[in-house]
Structures are given as C-alpha cells and as structure tokens.
Phi, psi and omega in degrees: 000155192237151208324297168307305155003277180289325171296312160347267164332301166323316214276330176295317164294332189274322162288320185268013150285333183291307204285006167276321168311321209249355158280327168279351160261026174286318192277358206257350157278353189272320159266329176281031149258300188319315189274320178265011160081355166207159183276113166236129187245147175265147145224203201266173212277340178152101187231083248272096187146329202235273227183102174192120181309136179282206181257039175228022161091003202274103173281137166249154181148163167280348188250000155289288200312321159333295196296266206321327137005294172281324176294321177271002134307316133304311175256344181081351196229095153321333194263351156273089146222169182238120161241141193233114186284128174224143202277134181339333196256005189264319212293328160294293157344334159302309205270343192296321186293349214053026162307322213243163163248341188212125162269110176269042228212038196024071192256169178249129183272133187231125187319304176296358179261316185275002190240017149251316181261032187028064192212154161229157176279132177290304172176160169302112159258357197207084155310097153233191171201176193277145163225216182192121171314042149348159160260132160324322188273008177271320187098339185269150208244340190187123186318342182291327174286009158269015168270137147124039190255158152292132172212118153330091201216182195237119189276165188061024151217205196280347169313315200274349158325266173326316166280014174243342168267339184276334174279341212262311189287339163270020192042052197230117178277177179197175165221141155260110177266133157246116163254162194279346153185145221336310198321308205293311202287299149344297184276349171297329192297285147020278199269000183058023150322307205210151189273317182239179125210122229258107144254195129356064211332290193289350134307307176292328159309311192267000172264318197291338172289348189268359196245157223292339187214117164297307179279036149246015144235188194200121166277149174297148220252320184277159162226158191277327207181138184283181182188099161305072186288151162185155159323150163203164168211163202299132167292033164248004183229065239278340182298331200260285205311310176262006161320296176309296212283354174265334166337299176299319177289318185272353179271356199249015158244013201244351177266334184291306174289347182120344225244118188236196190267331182276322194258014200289329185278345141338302195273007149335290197292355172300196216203004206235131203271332167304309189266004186270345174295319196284320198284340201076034172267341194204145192052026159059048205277328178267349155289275192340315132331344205054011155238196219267138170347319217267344202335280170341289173357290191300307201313308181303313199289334213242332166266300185138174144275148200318308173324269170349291196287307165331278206286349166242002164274301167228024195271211168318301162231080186227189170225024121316287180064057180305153128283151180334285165085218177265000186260336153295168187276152185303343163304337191254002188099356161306185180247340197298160188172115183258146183284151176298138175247116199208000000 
C-alpha cells in the first residue's frame, strides 16, 4: 500500500473513532438525568423574581421555572429537580466539574464566556441591561451625576466590566467596592458603603425589595449595556444542549400559538398542524430529542408558556411586576421568538 494510501486510511479511521466517542458523549447527560430521576440545576444564592426560596424553602422564579420546565419535559414530573444555589464567581465552575446539568442563574451570554469557559448558552430568557440604584436622598437624577461616587458591584461578573468602561469612555471618576455576591452588595448599599449600586436594571428591582422601605431608593433611568440573560450547559455534550434549548423554543411557542397551562388539553383536539407538532399528537418531534413525544406537553401543562412563567414571577403579577418590554413576543414589539418545530 502506498505511503498516501495509507495515511488516507489512518486519518479515516481515526475520524470515525472520534465520531464514536462524540456520539457516546453526546448522549450521557440526557441519560444520566433519565436514570437519576432528576434536573440538577444551578441558580442564584436568592435573587426575588428569578430564583429564590420561600420560608419553607420552596424555591421560585423565572429562572426556577425554566429548570421545571426542563423536568418536566424530560422526566415527565416538573418537581424533579435539584437546586443548588451558587455564588457568581461559583456558577460556571459548576457546569464545568458537572455538579450541575444545567445553569440558571441570570448569567450574561458573552462571547468570552462561551468560547472560554466551556459552556454553551441555550437562548435568552430575560432581555436586560445595567443599570444603577440610588438613595433618594443623594439627590441624583442621572448618571452623569455619579462621578466621583463610590459603587457597589459583584466581582467575576460583566457588571463590574461594564462599570469600568462606561467611567473610563466617559472620562468620569469612581471607586470601586467590590463583593463577592448580590447578598453582599444590597447590604453594603444599605448600610451606605457606596453611593450608588450597579447590576442587572431587573436585579437591581429584586434588590430594592430586600431593603427595609424599597421606596427610598430609584433606579436610574439610563442603562450601560446590554445584557442577555440565558440558560447554559456544559459545550460537550450536544444532545443535553439541544433537548434543553428546544424546551426553550416550545414554551416560547407555545405562548405564540395560543397554548397555555389551562386550555393545552384542549388544544389536543385541534385541527391546527403547529400546534398537534407541538403537544405530540402529530410527527414525533420529541423522539427526535431522545424524549418523549408529550415533552412540550408536559412543560406547558405543568409549568406554563414563557408569558405565563414571565407574568407570575417577575411580571405584572410577580413581585417585581416588571412590564413585558423587549421581553414581549416580536408580534407584540418584542425580541421573543421561538424557532419552528418542523
């Protein structure tokens, strides 16, 4: 055999051992949750609107509902998960060891985050951006009226970035406390540590309910940046990645179709070819996933449709009570928008 010949051959055999490998690790989170019987997702350490426990410990939230969502879509049962509250600087480190399968955790998707930290993002769940807290009694009205203040921020995420470039391009001093997480940060703010404090616009909403009269403070009107929340999972395993992210695509077509927690068994009987695709009355669209036909099915009945899961967490009647915003479906002037189940 001659010498190109043969290398020919090597380099062929040698892909398709790769391709045997990345077909049996495409598949092993999808079965080791199907086999332990649960989702275990990371969220945040308590954040009131996205993920945070009551006082019997029953965690709520839009980024909970996600994770049920996904159980029940997977497991057929929403109340199989496991959540493990992790501090910012913890939470990718999580999915990298495989404590967690899935992360929930108002993370911002960034290019260096997905092309470093081994992760991949699933889809937007919560279009935001930064903004900055006051005490009424500071008198301020507008960022420009924050140079020279002390601000308040969370080390290891894009916030404390992002303030550092939005003072630096605006020739605007500043000092920076830095803490190690949301908890930390609220009470320094509190406690008059810092002049201002900067996250998440809807963080900082869900920070201003923890403080002893919420109405003494005013978030600032401008915002720094965008910041793209979403779900993530480890980039090694595309089968899990893409299980997860249509989870995501059908609940957010299922508010687009009409399709709620209440009439979904209803809309069994329809006549309308989208949505018997979505519920699994009709092309198997969830074998394809490696689950069960009913996936959608299960979430919405059991969960909600993205609107739904929006509106009692951090929506209107959540207790934020965010309005919709770019957080409407694009029919509605929004950014939301679910891929075809086709």
């Amino acid at each position: 055999m001659r010498n190109s010949t043969l290398k020919f051959w090597l380099a062929a055999m040698a892909l398709g051992f790769a391709g045997t490998f990345a077909t049996s690790a495409s598949a092993g989170t999808l079965q080791d949750v199907q086999q332990r019987g649960q989702v275990r997702c990371g969220v945040s350490t308590g954040l009131p609107g996205f993920a945070a426990p009551d006082d019997k410990g029953h965690w709520a939230g839009l980024d909970v509902d996600f994770c049920r969502a996904v159980a029940a879509a997977v497991l057929g049962d929403a109340n199989k998960v496991q959540f493990t509250p992790l501090p910012d600087k913890e939470r990718f480190t999580a999915l990298q060891t495989g404590a967690i399968d899935l992360l929930a955790h108002n993370a911002t998707w960034t290019l260096t985050r997905e092309a470093e930290l081994g992760v991949d993002f699933i889809g937007v769940n919560f279009y935001d951006g930064q903004g900055f807290m006051v005490k009424k009694s500071l008198g301020v009205k507008s960022l420009k009226d924050l140079s020279g203040a002390t601000v308040c921020t969370v080390t290891g995420t894009t916030t404390e970035l992002n303030l550092a470039d939005y003072f630096r391009a605006h020739k605007m001093k500043y000092t920076p406390l830095v803490v190690d997480n949301t908890a930390a940060s609220i009470t320094a703010f509190r406690d008059g540590r810092c002049d201002t404090l900067t996250s998440d616009s809807s963080q900082l909403a869900a920070l201003r309910v923890k403080l002893p009269d919420p109405n003494d403070a005013v978030i600032l009107p401008e915002l720094i940046s965008k910041e793209p929340l979403s779900p993530a999972v480890a980039n090694n395993d595309k089968q899990w990645e893409t299980a997860v992210r249509w989870v995501y695509f059908a609940v957010i077509r299922a508010e687009e179709l009409g399709v709620t927690s209440k009439n979904v068994d209803e809309m069994l009987k329809t006549n309308n070819p989208l949505i018997q695709r979505l519920l699994g009355v009709s092309d198997h669209m969830g074998q394809k996933l490696g689950l069960t036909d009913q996936f959608a099915y299960n979430a919405i009945k059991q969960v909600g449709n993205y609107g739904e899961m929006f509106d009692h967490t951090v929506g209107e009647h959540g207790v934020l009570g965010l309005k919709r915003g770019v957080n409407a479906l694009w029919t509605d002037g929004g950014l939301m928008y679910g891929m075809p189940l086709r």
